[in-house]
Each structure stands twice: as structure tokens, then as C-alpha cells.
MARBA-3410 file (N, C-alpha, C, O; in Angstrom, 1 decimal):
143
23.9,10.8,4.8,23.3,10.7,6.1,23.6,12.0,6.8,24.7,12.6,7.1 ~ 22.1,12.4,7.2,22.8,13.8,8.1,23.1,13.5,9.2,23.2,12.3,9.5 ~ 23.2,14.2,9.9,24.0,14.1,11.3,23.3,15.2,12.6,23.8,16.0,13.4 ~ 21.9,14.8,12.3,20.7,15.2,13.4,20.1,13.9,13.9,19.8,12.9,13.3 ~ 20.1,14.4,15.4,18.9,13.5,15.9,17.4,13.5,16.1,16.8,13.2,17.2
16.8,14.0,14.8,15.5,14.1,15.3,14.8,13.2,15.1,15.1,12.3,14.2 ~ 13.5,13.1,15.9,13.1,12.5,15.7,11.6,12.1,15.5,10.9,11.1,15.6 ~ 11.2,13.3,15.2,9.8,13.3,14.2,10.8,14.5,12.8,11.8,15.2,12.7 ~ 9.6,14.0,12.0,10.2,14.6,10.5,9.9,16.3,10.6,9.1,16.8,11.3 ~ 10.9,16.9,9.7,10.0,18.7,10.3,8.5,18.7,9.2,8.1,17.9,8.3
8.2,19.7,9.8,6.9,20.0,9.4,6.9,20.7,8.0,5.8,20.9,7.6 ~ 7.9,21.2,7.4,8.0,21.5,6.5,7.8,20.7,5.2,8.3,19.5,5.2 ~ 7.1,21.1,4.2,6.8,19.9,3.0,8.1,20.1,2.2,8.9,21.0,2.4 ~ 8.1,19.0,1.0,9.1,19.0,0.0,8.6,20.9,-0.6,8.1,21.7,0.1 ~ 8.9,21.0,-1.5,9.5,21.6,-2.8,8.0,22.2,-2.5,7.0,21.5,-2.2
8.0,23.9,-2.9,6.5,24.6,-2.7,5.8,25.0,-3.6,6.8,25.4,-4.2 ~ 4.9,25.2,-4.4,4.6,25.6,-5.6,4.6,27.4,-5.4,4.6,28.0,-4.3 ~ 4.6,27.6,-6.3,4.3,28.7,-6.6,3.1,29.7,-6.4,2.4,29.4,-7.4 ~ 2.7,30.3,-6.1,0.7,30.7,-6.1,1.1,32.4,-7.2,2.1,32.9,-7.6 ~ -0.3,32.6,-7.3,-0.1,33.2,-8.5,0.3,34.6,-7.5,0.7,35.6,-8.2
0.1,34.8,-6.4,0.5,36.1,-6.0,2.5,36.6,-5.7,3.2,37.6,-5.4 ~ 2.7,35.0,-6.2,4.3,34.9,-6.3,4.7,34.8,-7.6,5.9,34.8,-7.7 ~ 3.7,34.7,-9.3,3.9,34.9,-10.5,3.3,36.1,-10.7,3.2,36.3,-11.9 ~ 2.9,37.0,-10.1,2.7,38.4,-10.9,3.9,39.1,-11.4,5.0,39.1,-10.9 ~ 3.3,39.7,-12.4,4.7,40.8,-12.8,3.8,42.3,-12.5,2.8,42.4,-11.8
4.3,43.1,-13.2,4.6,44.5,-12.5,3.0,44.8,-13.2,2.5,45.9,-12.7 ~ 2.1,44.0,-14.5,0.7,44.6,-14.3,-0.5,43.7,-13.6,-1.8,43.8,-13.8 ~ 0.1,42.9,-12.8,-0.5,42.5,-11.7,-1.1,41.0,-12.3,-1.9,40.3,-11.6 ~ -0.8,40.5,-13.7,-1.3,39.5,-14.0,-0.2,38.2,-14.1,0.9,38.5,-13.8 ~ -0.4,37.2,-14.3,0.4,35.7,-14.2,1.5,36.6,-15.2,1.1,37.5,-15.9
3.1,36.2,-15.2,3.7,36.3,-15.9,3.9,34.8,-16.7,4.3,33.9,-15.9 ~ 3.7,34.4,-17.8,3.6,33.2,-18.4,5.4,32.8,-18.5,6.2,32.0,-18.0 ~ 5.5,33.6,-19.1,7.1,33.2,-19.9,7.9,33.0,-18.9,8.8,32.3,-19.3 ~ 8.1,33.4,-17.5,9.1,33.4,-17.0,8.4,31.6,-15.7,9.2,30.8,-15.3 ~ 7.1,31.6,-15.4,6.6,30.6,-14.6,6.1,29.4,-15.4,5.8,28.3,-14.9
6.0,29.6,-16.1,4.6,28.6,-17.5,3.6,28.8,-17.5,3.3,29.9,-17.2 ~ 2.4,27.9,-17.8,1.2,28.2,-17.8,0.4,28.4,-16.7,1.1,27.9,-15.8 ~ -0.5,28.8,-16.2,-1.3,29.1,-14.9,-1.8,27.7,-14.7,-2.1,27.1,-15.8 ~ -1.8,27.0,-13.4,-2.1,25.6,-12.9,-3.1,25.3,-12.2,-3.0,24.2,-11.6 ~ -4.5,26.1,-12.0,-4.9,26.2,-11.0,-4.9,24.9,-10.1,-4.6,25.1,-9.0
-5.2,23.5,-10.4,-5.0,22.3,-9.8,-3.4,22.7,-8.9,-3.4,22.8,-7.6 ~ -2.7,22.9,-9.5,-1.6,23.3,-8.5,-1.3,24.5,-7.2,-0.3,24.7,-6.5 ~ -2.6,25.3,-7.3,-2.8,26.1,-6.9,-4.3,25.8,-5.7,-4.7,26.5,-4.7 ~ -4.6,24.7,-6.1,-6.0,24.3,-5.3,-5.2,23.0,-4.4,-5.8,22.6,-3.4 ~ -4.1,22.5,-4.7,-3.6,21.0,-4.2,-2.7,21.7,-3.5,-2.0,22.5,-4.2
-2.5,21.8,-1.9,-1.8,22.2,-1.0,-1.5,20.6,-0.2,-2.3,19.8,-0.2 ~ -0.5,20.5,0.2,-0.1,19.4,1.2,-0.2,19.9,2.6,0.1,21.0,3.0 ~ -0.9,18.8,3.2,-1.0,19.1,4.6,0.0,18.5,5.4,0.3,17.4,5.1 ~ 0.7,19.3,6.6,2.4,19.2,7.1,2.1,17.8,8.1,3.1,17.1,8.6 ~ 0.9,17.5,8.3,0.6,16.1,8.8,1.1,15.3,7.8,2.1,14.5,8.0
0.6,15.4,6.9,0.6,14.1,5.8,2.2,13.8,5.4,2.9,12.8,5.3 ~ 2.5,15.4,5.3,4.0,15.1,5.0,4.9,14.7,6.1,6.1,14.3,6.0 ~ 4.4,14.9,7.1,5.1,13.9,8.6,4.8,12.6,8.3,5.8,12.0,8.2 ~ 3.9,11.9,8.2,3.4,10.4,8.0,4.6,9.6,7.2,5.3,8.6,7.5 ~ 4.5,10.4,6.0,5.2,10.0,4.8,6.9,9.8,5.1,7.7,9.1,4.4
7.1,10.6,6.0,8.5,10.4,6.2,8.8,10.3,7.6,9.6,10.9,8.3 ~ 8.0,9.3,8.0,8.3,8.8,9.8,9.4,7.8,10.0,10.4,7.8,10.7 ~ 8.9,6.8,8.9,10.1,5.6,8.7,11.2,5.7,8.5,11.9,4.8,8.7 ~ 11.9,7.4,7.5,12.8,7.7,7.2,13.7,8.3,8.2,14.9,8.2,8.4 ~ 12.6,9.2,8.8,13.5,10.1,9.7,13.6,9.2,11.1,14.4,9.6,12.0
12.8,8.0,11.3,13.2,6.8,12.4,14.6,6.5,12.4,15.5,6.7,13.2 ~ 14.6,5.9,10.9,15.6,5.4,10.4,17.3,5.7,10.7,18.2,5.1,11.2 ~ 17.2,7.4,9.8,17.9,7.8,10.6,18.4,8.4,11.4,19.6,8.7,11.4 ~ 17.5,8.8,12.1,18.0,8.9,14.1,19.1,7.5,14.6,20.2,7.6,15.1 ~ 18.3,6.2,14.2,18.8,5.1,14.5,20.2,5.1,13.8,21.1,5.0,14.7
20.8,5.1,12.7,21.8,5.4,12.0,23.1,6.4,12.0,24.2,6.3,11.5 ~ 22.4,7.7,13.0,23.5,8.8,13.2,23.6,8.7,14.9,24.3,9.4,15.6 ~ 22.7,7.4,15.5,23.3,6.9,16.9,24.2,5.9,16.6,25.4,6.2,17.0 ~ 24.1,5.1,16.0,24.7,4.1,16.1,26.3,5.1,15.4,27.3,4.8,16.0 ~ 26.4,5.8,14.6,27.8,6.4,14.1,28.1,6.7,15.6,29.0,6.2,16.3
27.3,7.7,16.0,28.2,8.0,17.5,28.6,7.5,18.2,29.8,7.5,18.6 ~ 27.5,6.5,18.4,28.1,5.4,19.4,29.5,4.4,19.6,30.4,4.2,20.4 ~ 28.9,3.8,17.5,30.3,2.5,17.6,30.8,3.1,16.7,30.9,2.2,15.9 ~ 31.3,4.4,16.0,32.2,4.8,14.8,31.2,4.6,13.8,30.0,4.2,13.9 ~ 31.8,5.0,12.6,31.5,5.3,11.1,31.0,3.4,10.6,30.1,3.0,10.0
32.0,2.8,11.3,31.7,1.3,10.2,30.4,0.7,11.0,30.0,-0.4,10.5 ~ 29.6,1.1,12.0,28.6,0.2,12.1,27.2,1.0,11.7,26.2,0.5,12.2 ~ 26.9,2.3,10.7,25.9,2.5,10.0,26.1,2.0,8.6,25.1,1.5,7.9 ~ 27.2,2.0,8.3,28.0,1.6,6.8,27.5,0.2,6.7,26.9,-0.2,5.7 ~ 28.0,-0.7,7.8,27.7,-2.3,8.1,26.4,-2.4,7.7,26.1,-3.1,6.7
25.6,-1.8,8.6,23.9,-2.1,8.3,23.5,-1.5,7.1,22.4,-1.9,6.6 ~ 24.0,-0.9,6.5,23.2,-0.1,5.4,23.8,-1.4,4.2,23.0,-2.1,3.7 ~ 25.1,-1.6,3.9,25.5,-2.6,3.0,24.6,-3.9,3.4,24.0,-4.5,2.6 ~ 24.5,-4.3,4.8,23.4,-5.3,4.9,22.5,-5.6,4.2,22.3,-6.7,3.6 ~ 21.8,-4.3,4.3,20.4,-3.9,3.9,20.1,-4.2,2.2,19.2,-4.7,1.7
21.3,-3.6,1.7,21.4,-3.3,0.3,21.4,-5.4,0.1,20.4,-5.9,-0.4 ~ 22.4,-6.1,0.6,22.5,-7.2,0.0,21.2,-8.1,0.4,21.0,-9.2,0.0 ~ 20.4,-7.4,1.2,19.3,-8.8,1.3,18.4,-8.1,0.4,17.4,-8.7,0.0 ~ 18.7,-6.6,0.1,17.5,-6.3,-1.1,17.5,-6.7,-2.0,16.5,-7.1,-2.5 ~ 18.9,-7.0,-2.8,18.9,-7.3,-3.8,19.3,-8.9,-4.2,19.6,-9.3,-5.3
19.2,-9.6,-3.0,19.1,-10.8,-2.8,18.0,-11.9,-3.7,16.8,-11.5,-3.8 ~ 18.3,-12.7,-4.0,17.1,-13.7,-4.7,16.7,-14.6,-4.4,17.5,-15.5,-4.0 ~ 14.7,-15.0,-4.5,14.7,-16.0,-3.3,14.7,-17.5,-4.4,15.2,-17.3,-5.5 ~ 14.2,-18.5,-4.1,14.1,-19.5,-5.0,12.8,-19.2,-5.8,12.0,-18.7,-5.0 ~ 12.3,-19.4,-7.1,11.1,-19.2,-7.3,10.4,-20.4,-7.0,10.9,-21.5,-7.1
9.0,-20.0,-6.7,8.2,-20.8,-6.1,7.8,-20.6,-4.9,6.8,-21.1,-4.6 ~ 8.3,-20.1,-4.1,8.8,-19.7,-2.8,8.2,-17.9,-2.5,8.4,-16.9,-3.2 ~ 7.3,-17.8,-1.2,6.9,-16.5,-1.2,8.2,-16.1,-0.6,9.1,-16.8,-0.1 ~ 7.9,-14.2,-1.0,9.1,-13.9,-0.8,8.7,-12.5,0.0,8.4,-11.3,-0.5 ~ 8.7,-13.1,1.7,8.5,-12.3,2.7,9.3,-11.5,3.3,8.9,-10.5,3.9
10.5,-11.6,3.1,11.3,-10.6,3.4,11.9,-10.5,4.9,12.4,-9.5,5.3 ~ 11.8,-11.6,5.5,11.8,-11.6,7.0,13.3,-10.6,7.4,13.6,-9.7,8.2 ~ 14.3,-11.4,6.0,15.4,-10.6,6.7,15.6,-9.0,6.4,16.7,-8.6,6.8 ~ 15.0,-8.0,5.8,14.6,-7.2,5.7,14.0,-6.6,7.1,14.6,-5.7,7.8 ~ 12.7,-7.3,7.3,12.5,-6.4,8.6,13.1,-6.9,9.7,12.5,-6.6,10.7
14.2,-7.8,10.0,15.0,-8.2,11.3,16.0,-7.0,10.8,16.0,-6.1,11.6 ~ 16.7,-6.9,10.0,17.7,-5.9,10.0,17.1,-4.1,10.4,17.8,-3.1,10.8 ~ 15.7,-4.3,10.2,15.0,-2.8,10.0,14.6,-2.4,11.4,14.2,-1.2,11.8 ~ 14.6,-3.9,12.1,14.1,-3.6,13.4,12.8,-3.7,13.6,12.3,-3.3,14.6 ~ 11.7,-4.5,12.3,10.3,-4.5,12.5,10.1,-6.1,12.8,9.0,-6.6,12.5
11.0,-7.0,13.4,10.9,-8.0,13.2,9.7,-8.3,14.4,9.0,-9.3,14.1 ~ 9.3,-7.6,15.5,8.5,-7.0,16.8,7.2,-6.8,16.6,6.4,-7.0,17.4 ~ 7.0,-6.3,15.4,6.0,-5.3,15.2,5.0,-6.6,14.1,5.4,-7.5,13.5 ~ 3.8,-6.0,14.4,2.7,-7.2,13.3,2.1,-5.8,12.4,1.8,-4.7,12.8 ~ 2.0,-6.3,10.9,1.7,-5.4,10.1,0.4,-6.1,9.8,0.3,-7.2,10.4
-0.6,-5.8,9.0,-1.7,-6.6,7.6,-1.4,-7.6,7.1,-2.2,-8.6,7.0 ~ 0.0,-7.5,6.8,0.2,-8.2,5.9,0.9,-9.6,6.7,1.2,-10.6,6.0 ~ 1.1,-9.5,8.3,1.9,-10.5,8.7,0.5,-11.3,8.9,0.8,-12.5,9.0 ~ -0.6,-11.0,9.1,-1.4,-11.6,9.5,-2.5,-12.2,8.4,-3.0,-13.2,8.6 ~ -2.8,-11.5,7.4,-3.6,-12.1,6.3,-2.6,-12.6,5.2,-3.2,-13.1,4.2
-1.5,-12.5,5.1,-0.3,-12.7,4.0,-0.6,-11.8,2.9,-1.4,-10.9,3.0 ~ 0.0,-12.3,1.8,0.0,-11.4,0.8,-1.3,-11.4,-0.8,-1.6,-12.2,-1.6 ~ -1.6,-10.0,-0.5,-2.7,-10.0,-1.2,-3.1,-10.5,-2.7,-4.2,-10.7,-3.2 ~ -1.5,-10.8,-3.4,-1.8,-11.6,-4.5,-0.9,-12.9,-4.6,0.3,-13.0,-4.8 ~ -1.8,-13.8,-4.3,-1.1,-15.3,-4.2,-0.4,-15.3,-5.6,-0.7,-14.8,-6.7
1.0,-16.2,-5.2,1.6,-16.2,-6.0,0.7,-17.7,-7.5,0.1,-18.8,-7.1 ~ 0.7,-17.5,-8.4,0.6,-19.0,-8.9,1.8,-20.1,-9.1,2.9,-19.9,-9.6 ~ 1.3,-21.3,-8.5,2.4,-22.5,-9.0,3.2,-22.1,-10.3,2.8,-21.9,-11.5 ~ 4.4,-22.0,-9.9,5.7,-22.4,-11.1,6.6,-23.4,-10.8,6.7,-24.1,-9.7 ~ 7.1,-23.5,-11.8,7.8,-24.5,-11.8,8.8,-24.4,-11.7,9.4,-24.0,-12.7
9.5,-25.0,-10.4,10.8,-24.3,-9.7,12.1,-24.5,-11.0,12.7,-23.7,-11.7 ~ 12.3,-25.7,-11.0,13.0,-26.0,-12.0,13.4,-25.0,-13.7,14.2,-24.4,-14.4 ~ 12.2,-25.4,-13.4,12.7,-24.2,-15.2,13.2,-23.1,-14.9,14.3,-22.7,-15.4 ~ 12.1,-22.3,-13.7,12.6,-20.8,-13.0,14.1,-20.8,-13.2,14.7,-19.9,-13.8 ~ 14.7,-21.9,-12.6,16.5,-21.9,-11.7,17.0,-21.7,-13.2,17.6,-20.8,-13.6
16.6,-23.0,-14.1,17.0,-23.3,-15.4,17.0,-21.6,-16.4,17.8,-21.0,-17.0 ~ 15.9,-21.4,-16.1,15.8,-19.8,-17.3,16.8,-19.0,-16.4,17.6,-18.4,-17.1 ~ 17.1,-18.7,-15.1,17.6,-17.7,-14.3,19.3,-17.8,-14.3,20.1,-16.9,-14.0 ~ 19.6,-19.3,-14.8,21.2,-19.6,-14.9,21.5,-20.3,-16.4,22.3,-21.1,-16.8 ~ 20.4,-19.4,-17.1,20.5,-19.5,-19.0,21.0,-20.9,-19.0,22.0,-21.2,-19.6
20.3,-21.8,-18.4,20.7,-23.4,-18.8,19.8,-23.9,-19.6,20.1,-25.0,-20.1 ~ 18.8,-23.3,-19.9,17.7,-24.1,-20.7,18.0,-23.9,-22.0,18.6,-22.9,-22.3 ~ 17.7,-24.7,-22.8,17.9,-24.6,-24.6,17.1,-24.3,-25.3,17.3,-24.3,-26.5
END
């Protein structure tokens, strides 16, 4: 966790490629051996610093919210939420049962907010199983 409060993401993208005016060598052509092969796709696909703000809004929300709360109540109440977080992820629901996640976004703080999916539910219905066996195969009881 770093320990900034910002709170839009920087405008800077991940990891930059290379363009070929940064692989020339000294006769002005691609040096292969030292960059690899010429990419032009990699050379034509630039990321736009919007997109890469988009992509990491919820992250860098996240943690603003997480290097407040350190300041605020000490080290153990980002620690608290984050092990939270971890145990309802890897939490298991009954099968048969959709598995919405409520306690996921109450811990996340989206419990407020209406997405798509709170409103049309989930785009691939689950099919009828059969709870019993589910439990049975999931606690190796079945024979």
C-alpha cells in the first residue's frame, strides 16, 4: 500500500513500448538483437492516458480510502478490511444458490451504488443443480 492520497490515477500508462526511433543503432536501422523483431502493431497500438485513468479509478479510490483510514485509526484498520475482503472472496456460497456477492460490495462501499447487473441480474442464469450432491461431491462424501 502506498502511502499517497490521490485521488484520480496519474496519467501516466503502465510499461511504454519502445518506437523504432528508440531501437536504432548507429546505421540508423532497427537493431534486431539487442530489441527483437520490429512490431509494427506495437508501434501503431498507443494507449490513450484517459483509458488508462478509467482502468484504474477503482484502484486508486480504493486506496486513498485505505491510506485514510491507516492515518486515521492506525495500521490495524486497513489490515482489518483488507483480510475481510480476502475471506468473503474466498468464501463459498451453497450451490444452487446465486452468488451475488452482496458482502463484497458492503465491505467495498458499493453497497449505495446500482450497477447493470443489480438491476437486470446476471447475464448467465445459473442451471438447476442439485444442492445435495453439490455439498456431497464438495465434502468427498459421495461414493
Amino acid at each position: 500500500m502506498n502511502n499517497t492520497l490521490r485521488i484520480v490515477p496519474s496519467a501516466q500508462a503502465g510499461p511504454s513500448v519502445a518506437t523504432i526511433k528508440d531501437t536504432t543503432n548507429s546505421l540508423g536501422t532497427h537493431d534486431t538483437l539487442r530489441y527483437g523483431p520490429r512490431s509494427l502493431a506495437s508501434e501503431i497500438n498507443t494507449v490513450n492516458p484517459l483509458q488508462h485513468r478509467l482502468e484504474n479509478w477503482e484502484e486508486t479510490q480504493d486506496m486513498m480510502k485505505l491510506t485514510l483510514q491507516r492515518n486515521l485509526y492506525g495500521l490495524h484498520a486497513p489490515i482489518r478490511q483488507l483480510m475481510e475482503r480476502k475471506i468473503v472472496a474466498t468464501g463459498s456460497m451453497l450451490p444452487g444458490l446465486s452468488n451475488s456477492n452482496i458482502h463484497m460490495d458492503i465491505l467495498m462501499g458499493r453497497d449505495e451504488t446500482l450497477d447493470v447487473t443489480d438491476l437486470f441480474g446476471d447475464a448467465n442464469p445459473s442451471v438447476p443443480v442439485d444442492a445435495r450432491g453439490e455439498l456431497e461431491r464438495q465434502m468427498k462424501l459421495s461414493s
